[in-house]
C-alpha positions in Angstrom: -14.1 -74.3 -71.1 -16.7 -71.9 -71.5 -20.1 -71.6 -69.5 -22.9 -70.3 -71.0 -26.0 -69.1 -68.4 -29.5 -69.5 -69.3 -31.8 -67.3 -67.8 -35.3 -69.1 -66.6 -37.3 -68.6 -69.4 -38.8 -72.2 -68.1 -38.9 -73.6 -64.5 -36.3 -75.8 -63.0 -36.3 -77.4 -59.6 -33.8 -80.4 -60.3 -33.0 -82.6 -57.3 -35.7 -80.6 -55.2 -36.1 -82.8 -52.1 -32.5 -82.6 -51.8 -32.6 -78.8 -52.1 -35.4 -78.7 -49.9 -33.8 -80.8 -46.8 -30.6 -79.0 -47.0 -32.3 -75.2 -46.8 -35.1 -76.1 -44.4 -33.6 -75.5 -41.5 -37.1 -75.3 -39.0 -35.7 -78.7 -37.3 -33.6 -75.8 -35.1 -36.1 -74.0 -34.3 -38.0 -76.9 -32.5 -35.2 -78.6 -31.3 -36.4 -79.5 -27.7 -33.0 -80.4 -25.7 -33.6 -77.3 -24.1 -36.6 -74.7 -23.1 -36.0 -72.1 -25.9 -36.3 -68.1 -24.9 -37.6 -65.9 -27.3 -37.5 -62.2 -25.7 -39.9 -59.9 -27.6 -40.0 -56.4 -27.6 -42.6 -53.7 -28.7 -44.5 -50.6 -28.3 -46.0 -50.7 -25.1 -49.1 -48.7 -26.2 -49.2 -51.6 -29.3 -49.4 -54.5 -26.6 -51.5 -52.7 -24.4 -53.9 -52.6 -27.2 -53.3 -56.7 -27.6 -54.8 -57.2 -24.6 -57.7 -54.9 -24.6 -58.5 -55.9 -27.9 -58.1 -59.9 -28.8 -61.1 -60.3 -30.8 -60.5 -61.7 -34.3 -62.2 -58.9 -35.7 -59.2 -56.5 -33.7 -56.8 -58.7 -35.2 -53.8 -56.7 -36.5 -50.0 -57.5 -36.8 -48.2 -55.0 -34.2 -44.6 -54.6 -35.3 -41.9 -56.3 -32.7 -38.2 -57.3 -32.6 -37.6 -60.9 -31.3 -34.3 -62.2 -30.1 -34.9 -65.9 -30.6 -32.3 -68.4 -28.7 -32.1 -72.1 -28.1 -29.2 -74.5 -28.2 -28.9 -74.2 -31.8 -29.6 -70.3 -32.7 -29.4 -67.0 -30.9 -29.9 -64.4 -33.3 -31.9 -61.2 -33.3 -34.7 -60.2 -36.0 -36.8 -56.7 -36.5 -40.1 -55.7 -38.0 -41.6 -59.0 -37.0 -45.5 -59.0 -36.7 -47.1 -59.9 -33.3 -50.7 -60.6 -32.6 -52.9 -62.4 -30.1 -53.8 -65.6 -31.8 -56.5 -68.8 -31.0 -60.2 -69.3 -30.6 -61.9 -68.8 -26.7 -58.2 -68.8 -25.8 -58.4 -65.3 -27.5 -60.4 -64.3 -23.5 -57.8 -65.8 -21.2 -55.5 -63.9 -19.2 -52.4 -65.9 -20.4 -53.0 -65.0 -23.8 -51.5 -67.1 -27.3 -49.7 -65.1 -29.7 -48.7 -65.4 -33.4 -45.8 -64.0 -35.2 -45.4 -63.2 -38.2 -41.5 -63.1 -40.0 -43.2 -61.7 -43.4 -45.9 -59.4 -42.4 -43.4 -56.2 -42.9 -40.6 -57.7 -44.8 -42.4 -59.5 -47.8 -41.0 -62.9 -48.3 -38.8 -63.1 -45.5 -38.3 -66.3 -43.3 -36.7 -66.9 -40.8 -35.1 -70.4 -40.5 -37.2 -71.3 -43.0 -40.6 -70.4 -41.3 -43.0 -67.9 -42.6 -45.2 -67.8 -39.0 -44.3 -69.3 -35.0 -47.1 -70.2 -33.1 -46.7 -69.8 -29.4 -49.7 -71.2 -27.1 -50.5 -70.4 -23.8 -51.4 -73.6 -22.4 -53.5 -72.0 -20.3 -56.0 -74.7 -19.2 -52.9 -77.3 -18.4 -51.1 -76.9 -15.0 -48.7 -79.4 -17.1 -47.8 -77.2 -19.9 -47.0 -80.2 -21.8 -50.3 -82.3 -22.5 -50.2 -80.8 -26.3 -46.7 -81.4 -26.7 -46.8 -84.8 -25.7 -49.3 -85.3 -28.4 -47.2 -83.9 -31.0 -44.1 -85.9 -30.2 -47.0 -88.6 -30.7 -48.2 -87.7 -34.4 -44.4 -87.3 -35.5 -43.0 -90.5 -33.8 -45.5 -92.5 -35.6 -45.2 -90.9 -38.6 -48.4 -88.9 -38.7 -47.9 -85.7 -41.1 -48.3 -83.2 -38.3 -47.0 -80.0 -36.5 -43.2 -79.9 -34.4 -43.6 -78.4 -31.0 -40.9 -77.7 -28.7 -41.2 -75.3 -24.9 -40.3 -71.7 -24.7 -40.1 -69.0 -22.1 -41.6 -65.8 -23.9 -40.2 -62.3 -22.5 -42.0 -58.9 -23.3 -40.0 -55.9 -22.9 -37.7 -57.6 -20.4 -41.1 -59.1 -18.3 -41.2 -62.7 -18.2 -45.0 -63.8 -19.6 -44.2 -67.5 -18.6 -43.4 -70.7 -20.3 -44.9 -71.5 -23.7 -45.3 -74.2 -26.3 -44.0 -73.3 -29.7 -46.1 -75.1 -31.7 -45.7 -75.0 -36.1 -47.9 -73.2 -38.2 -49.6 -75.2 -40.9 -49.0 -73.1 -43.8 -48.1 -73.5 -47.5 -44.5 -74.0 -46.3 -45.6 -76.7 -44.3 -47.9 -78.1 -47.2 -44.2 -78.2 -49.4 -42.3 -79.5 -47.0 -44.4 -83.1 -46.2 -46.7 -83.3 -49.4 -45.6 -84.5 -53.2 -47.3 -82.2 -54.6 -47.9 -78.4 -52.9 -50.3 -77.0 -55.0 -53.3 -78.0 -53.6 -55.7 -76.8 -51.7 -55.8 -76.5 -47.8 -58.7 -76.2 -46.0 -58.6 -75.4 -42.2 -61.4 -76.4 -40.4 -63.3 -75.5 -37.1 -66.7 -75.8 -34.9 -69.2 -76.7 -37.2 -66.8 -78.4 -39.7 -68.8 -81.7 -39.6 -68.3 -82.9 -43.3 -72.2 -83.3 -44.1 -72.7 -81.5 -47.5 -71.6 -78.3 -48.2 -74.4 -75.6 -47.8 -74.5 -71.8 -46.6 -75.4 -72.9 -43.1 -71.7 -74.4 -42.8 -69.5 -73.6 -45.1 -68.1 -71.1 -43.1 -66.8 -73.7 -40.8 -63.9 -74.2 -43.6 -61.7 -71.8 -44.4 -59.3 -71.7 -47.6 -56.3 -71.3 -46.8 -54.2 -71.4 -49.9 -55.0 -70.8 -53.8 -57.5 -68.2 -52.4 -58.0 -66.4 -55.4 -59.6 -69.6 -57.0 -61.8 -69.6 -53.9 -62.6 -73.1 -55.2 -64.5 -75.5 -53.2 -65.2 -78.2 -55.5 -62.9 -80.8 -54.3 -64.2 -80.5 -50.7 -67.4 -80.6 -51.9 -67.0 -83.9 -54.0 -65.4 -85.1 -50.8 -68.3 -84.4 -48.5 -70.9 -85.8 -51.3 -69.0 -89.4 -51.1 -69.0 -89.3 -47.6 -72.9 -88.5 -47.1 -74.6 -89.3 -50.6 -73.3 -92.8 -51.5 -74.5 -96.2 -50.6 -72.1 -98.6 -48.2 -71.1 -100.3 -51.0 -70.2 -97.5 -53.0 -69.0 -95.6 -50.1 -66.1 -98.1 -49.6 -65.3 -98.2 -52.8 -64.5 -94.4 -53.5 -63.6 -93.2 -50.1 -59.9 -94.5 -50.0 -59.2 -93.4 -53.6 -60.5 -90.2 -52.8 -59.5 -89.9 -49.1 -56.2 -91.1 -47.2 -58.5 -93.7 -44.9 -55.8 -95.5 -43.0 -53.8 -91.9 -42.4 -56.9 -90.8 -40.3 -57.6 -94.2 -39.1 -54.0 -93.7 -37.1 -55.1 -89.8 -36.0 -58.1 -91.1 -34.5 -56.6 -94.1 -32.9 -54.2 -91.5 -31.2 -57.1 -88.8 -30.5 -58.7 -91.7 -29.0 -55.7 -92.6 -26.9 -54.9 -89.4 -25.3 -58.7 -88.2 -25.0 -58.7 -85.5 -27.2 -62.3 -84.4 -27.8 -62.0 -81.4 -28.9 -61.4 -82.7 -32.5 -63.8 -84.3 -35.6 -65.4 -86.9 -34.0 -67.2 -85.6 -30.6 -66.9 -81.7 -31.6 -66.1 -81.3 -35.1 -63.5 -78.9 -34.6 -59.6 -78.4 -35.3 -58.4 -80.3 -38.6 -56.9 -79.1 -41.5 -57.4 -80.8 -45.2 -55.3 -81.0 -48.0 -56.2 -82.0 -51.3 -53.1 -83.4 -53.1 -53.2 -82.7 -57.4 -50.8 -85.2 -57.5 -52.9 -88.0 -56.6 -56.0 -86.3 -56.4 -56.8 -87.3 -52.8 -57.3 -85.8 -49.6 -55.3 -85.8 -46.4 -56.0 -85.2 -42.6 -53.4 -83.0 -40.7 -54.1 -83.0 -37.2 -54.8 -79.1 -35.3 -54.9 -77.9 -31.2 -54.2 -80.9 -28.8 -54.1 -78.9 -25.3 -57.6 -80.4 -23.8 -55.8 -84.2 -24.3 -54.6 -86.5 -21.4 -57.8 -85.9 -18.9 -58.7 -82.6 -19.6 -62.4 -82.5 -19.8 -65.0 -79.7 -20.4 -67.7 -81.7 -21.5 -68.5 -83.9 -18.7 -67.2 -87.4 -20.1 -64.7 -89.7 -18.5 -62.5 -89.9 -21.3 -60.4 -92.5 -19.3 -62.9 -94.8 -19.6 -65.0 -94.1 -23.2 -66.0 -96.5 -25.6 -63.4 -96.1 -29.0 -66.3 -96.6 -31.1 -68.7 -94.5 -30.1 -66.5 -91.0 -30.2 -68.4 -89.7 -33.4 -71.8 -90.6 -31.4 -71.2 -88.9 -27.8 -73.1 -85.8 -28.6 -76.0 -87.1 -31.1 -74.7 -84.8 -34.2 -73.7 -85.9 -37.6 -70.1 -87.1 -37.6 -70.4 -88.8 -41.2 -66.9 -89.8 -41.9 -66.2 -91.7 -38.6 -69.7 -93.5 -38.3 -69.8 -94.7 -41.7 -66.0 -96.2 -41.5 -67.1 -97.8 -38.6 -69.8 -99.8 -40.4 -67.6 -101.1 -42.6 -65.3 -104.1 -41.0 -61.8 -103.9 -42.2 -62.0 -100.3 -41.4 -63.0 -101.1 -38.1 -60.5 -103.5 -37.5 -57.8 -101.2 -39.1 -58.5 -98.7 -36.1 -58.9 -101.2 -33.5 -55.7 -102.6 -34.7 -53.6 -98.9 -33.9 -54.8 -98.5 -31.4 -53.6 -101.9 -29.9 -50.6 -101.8 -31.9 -49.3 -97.5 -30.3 -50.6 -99.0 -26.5 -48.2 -101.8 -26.4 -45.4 -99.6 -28.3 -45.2 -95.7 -28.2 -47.9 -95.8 -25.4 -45.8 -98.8 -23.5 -45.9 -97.7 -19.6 -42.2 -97.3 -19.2 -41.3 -95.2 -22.2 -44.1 -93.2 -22.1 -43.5 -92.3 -18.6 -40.1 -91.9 -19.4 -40.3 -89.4 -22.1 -42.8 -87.5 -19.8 -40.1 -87.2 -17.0 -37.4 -86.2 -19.5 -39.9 -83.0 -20.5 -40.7 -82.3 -16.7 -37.1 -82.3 -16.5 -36.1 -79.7 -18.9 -39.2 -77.0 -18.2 -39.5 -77.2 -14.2 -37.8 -74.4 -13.4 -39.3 -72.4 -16.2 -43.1 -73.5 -15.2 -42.3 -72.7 -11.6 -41.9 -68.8 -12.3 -44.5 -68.7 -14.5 -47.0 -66.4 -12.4 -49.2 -66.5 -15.5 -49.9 -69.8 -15.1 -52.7 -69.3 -12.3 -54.4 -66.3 -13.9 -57.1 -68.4 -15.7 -57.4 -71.0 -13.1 -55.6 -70.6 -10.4 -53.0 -73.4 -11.0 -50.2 -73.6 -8.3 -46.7 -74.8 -8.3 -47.7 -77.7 -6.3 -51.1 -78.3 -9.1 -48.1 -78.5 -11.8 -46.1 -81.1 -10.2 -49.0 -83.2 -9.0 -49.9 -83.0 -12.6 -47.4 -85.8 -13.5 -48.1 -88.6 -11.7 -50.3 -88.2 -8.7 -52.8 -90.5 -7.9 -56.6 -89.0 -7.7 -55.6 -86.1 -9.4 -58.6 -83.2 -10.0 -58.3 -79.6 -10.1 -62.2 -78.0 -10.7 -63.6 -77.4 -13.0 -61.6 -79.5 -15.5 -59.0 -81.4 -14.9 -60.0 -84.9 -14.1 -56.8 -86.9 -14.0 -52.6 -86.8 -13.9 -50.8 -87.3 -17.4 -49.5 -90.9 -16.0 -52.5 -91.8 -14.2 -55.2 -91.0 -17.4 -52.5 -93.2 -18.9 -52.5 -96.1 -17.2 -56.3 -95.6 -16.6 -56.8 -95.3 -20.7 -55.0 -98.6 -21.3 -56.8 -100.3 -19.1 -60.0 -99.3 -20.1 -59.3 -99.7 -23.9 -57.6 -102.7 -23.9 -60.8 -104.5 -22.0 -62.8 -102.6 -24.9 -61.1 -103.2 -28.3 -61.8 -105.7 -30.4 -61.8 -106.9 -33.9 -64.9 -108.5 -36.2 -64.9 -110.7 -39.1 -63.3 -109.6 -42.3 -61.4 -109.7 -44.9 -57.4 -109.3 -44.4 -56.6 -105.7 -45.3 -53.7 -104.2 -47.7 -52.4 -101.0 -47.2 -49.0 -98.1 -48.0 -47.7 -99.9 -50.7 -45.0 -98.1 -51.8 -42.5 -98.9 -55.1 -39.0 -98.1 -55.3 -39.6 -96.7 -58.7 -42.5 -96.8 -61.1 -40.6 -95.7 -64.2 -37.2 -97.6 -63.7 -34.1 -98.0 -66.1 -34.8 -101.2 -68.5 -32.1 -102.8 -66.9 -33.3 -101.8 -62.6 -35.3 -104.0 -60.7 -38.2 -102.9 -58.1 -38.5 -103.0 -54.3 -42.0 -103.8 -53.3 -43.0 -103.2 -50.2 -47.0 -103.3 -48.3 -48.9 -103.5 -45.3 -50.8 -106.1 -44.7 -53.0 -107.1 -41.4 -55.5 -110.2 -41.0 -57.4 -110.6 -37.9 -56.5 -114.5 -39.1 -52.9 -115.2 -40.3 -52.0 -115.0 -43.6 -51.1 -118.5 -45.6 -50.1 -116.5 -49.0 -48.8 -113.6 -50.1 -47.6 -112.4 -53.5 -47.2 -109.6 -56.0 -49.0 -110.3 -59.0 -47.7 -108.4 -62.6 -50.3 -108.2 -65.3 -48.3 -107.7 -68.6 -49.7 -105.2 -71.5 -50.4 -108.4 -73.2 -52.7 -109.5 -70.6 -50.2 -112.5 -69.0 -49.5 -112.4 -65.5 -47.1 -113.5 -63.3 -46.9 -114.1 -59.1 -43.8 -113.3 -57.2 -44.4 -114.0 -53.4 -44.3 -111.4 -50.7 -42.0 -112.5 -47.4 -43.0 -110.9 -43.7 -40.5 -108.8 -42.8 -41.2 -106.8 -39.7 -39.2 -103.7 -39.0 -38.6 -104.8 -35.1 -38.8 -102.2 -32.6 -40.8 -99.5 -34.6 -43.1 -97.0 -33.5 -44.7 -96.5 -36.7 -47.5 -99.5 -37.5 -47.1 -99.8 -41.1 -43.3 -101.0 -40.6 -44.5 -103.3 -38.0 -46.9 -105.0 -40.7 -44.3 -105.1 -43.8 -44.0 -107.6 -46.3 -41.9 -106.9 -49.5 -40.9 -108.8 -52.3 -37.9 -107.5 -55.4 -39.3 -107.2 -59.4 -36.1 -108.7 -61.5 -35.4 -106.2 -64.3 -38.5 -106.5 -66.7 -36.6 -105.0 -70.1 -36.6 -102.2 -72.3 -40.5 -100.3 -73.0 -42.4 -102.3 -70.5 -46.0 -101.7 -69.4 -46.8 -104.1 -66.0 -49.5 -103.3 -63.7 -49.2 -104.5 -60.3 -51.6 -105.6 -57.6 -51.0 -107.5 -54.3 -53.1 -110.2 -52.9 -53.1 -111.8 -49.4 -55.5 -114.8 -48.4 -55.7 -116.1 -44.7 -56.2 -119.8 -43.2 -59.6 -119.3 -44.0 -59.3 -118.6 -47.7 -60.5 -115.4 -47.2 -58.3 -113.0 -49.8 -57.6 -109.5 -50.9 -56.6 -107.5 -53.6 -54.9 -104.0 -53.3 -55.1 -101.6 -55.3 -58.3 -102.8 -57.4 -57.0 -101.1 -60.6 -52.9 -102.0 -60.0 -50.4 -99.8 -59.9 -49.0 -98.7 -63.2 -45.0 -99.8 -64.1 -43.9 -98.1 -67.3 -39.7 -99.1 -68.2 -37.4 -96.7 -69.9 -36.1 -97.5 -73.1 -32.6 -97.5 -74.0 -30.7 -94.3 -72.8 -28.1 -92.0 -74.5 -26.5 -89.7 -72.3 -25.8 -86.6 -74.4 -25.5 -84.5 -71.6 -24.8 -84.9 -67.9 -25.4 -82.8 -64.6 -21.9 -81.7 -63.6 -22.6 -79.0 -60.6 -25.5 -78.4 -58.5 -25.7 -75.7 -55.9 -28.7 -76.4 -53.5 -28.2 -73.3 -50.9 -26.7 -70.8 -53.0 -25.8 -67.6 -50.3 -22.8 -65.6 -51.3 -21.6 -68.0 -54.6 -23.0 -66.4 -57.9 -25.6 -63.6 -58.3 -27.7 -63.9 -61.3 -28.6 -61.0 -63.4 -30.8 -59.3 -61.8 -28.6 -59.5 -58.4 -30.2 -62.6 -56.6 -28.2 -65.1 -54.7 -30.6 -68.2 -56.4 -29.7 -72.0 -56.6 -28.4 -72.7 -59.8 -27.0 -76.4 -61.7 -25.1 -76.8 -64.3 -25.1 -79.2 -67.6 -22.4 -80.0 -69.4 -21.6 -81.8 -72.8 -18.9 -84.1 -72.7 -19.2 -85.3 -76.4 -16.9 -83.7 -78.9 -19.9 -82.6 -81.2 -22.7 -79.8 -80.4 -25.7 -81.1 -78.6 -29.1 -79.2 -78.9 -31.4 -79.3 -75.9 -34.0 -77.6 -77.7 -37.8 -78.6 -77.3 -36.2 -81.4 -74.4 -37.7 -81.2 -71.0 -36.3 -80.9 -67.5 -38.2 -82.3 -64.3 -38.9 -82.7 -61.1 -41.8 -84.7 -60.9 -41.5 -88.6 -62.3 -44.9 -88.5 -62.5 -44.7 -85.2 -65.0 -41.9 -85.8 -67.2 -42.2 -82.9 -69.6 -43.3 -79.9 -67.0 -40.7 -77.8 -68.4 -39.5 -77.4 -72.1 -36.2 -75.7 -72.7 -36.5 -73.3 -75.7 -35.3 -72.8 -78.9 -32.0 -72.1 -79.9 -30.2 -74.0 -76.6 -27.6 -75.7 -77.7 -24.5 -76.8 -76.4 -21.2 -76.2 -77.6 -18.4 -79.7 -77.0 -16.6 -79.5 -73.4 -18.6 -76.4 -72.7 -21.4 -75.8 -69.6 -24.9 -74.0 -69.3 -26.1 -72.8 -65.8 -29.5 -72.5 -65.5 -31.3 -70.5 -62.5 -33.5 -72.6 -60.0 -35.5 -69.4 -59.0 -38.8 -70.0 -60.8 -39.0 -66.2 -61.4 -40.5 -66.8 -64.9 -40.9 -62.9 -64.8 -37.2 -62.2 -64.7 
């Protein structure tokens, strides 16, 4: 047989999440079975300057080595950039650093990271309040960063134990999103989402598609959260705007007491604009002042949940106006009930903060730099656990386990739930352009402060019938994540060849009281009748040493293959890897295929080669 190789004159990604999980390999670098050592070395006039210099307006990438180890990796890397990284951390003695695997080497990762974010901690004696948080966000499901503890070496000195915490980056952006070329915007003080003017527009910063420098879509965003009426506010805020998404970060920022966020100082979030769906999404940023840290002189053991966004008497937009609006309020009122009796749960929560203490002890315990800022001793961190009437001036008002306890009490005497009607939410399809002959998992979320008496998918045909198929409860038992917990799901039988159906769910409670979700359906298009002229016979998703291409790049590559005993031509056909985009790349002219043989085609997207 012969094989014939294309060269990318288009853009092929086939099978891309597959690709994508098997070479991102960033879960090693934040495994956390053990306190990871990263031993740095540098110029010592070039770190000398670090520290005499940590404005932002100093910044500049030094050049380093690292030897990175942990229980999964131990390997050595040069020309790495190193700089002094954070906000009014930038003035503490135990400084944060940033570094930087590209800076020098264009395009180089390592373990699939572009950047490693390694923060001092230095206003916990715990060392572990923002990891906890973390471990939060990703247990529930939250898109959010992986943090894991290291012990950080400079030129053979130890400068204490660390939390390695991910940057949020366009690599990031890929890996969790659908679609990656959006815009992110990271936001800080000031970043209060009234409408966009000179006076704060600073507070955002673009961090990808920078050349565009286009603001419009935040803009739009901040215009429906301030200019439109309650009514119309509802109605355009969750098609613009993942609602229940932030709902669950601030049900968790509200948890661990984290104020230094959106809704008391409108600080530390990132936003994400998705093409795809064209909505936004809330990524969650800095969780060290969490767990009874407090700078501002609040109990935050004891606060109200509903009155975060009104502690300081400044515009907090988003939060307020949700608030006015019931099912949003019982939405948070309900995670926040639903992560205290699961993730929260006394037992496991202490638990997982033993198993931590466990592994970094005898790291925090040498780490001198630890008192610099503060003065916190050996004996402050392990009080910091679990003693009772726990305070260390001028900010730390309670242990991890005792805010804990203290916070559950507190909020579950304070939350509670008003009239409404019951709420739908993360439907997800199995498929939305099926096979004629392949039916459809349906699955939703759905919460009523009453219980629900019916339940059903409804299908509105291109003809305008409709038909009901009913929706069974079927929670996922012993879940940390809430939407699992509130699951119904139903199976579409096969609806036939060139179908257009339109699907909606409603829900109505012993009261009569109904929903339905989306408003405008969800849109079900069926495939007609397939030929298979071709078929995928080889795909190579991590492609190190295999085959170079032609200009000497080791790239992923697949192959196609005719199996017919006649020519096929793949000219003006398309190849995908977006269901939602099925002809983002046209093969060109003059491609055809000769009976039994192959083509390989490059999955480099280096249209320029």
């Amino acid at each position: 047989m012969k094989t014939k190789f294309l060269m990318p004159l288009f853009l092929f990604l086939f099978f891309s999440m597959i690709s994508l999980s098997q070479n991102d390999e960033s879960w090693k670098v934040y495994d956390d079975s053990e306190v990871a050592e990263i031993r740095i070395t540098m110029n010592p006039g070039d770190l000398q300057y670090l520290y005499d210099y940590p404005e932002k307006e100093n910044d500049s990438m030094m050049v380093s080595s690292i030897n990175f180890k942990n229980a999964l990796i131990d390997e050595t890397i040069d020309s790495v950039g190193i700089r002094i990284r954070g906000n009014t951390s930038r003035e503490s003695a135990k400084k944060s650093f940033k570094l930087s695997f590209n800076t020098f080497i264009k395009g180089r990762k390592f373990y699939s990271l572009e950047k490693m974010n390694l923060n001092g901690e230095h206003n916990d004696p715990s060392i572990i309040r923002s990891k906890l948080c973390w471990d939060f966000f990703n247990n529930i499901g939250i898109v959010s960063s992986r943090a894991s503890h290291a012990a950080v070496y400079i030129n053979g000195d130890y400068y204490g134990l660390y939390i390695s915490v991910e940057h949020i980056d366009e690599n990031f952006i890929k890996k969790n999103f659908k679609d990656d070329s959006g815009n992110l915007w990271k936001c800080l003080y000031g970043a209060n989402l009234t409408p966009l003017n000179n006076n704060n527009i600073s507070a955002y910063t673009l961090e990808t598609n920078t050349g565009a420098n286009d603001f419009s879509e935040l803009d739009t965003l901040t215009k429906i959260i301030n200019n439109t009426t309650l009514s119309n506010f509802e109605n355009s805020i969750d098609k613009y705007f993942n609602v229940m998404e932030y709902l669950k970060i601030q049900a968790v920022d509200i948890i661990t007491g984290s104020w230094d966020d959106y809704s008391v100082l409108s600080n530390n979030f990132y936003l994400y604009h998705d093409p795809s769906t064209d909505r936004f999404h809330w990524v969650p940023y800095d969780y060290d002042n969490t767990f009874g840290i407090d700078w501002l002189g609040f109990d935050w053991a004891n606060e109200n949940p509903y009155t975060f966004g009104k502690l300081l008497n400044q515009p907090r937009p988003l939060i307020n106006r949700l608030l006015e609006i019931p099912r949003y309020k019982n939405m948070l009122s309900h995670f926040m009930e639903f992560y205290l009796e699961t993730y929260m749960q006394a037992e496991k929560f202490n638990g997982h903060v033993d198993s931590i203490k466990t592994i970094i002890e005898a790291f925090a315990l040498v780490d001198d730099y630890k008192s610099y800022d503060w003065g916190f001793t050996n004996e402050d961190f392990q009080n910091s656990f679990d003693a009772e009437n726990f305070t260390i001036d001028p900010h730390v008002k309670y242990s991890i386990k005792e805010y804990n306890l203290l916070r559950k009490n507190s909020l579950n005497s304070q939350i509670d739930y008003v009239d409404s009607e019951p709420i739908i939410y993360n439907i997800s399809l199995s498929n939305t352009k099926p096979a004629y002959d392949e039916s459809i998992k349906v699955n939703a979320s759905v919460f009523s402060v009453n219980p629900i008496q019916l339940a059903y998918a409804e299908l509105e045909y291109k003809d305008g019938s409709k038909s009901n198929i009913p929706l069974t409860y079927t929670p996922v038992n012993n879940t940390n994540k809430v939407e699992l917990n509130d699951n119904w799901e139903t199976e579409i039988p096969v609806l036939g060849k060139n179908q257009n159906v339109k699907i909606r769910i409603y829900v109505e409670d012993n009261l009569g009281t109904n929903a339905f979700y989306p408003a405008d359906g969800i849109s079900i298009k069926t495939a007609g009748e397939i030929t298979k002229e071709v078929v995928f016979s080889e795909l190579m998703s991590s492609n190190v040493s295999t085959i170079q291409d032609n200009v000497g790049e080791y790239d992923d590559w697949l192959e196609i293959y005719n199996p017919q005993d006649t020519t096929v031509n793949l000219s003006g056909k398309f190849l995908t890897d977006k269901i939602d985009k099925l002809i983002k790349w046209q093969i060109p002219a003059n491609v055809k295929i000769e009976p039994k043989e192959q083509i390989l085609i490059w999955c480099d997207e280096d249209q320029d080669q």
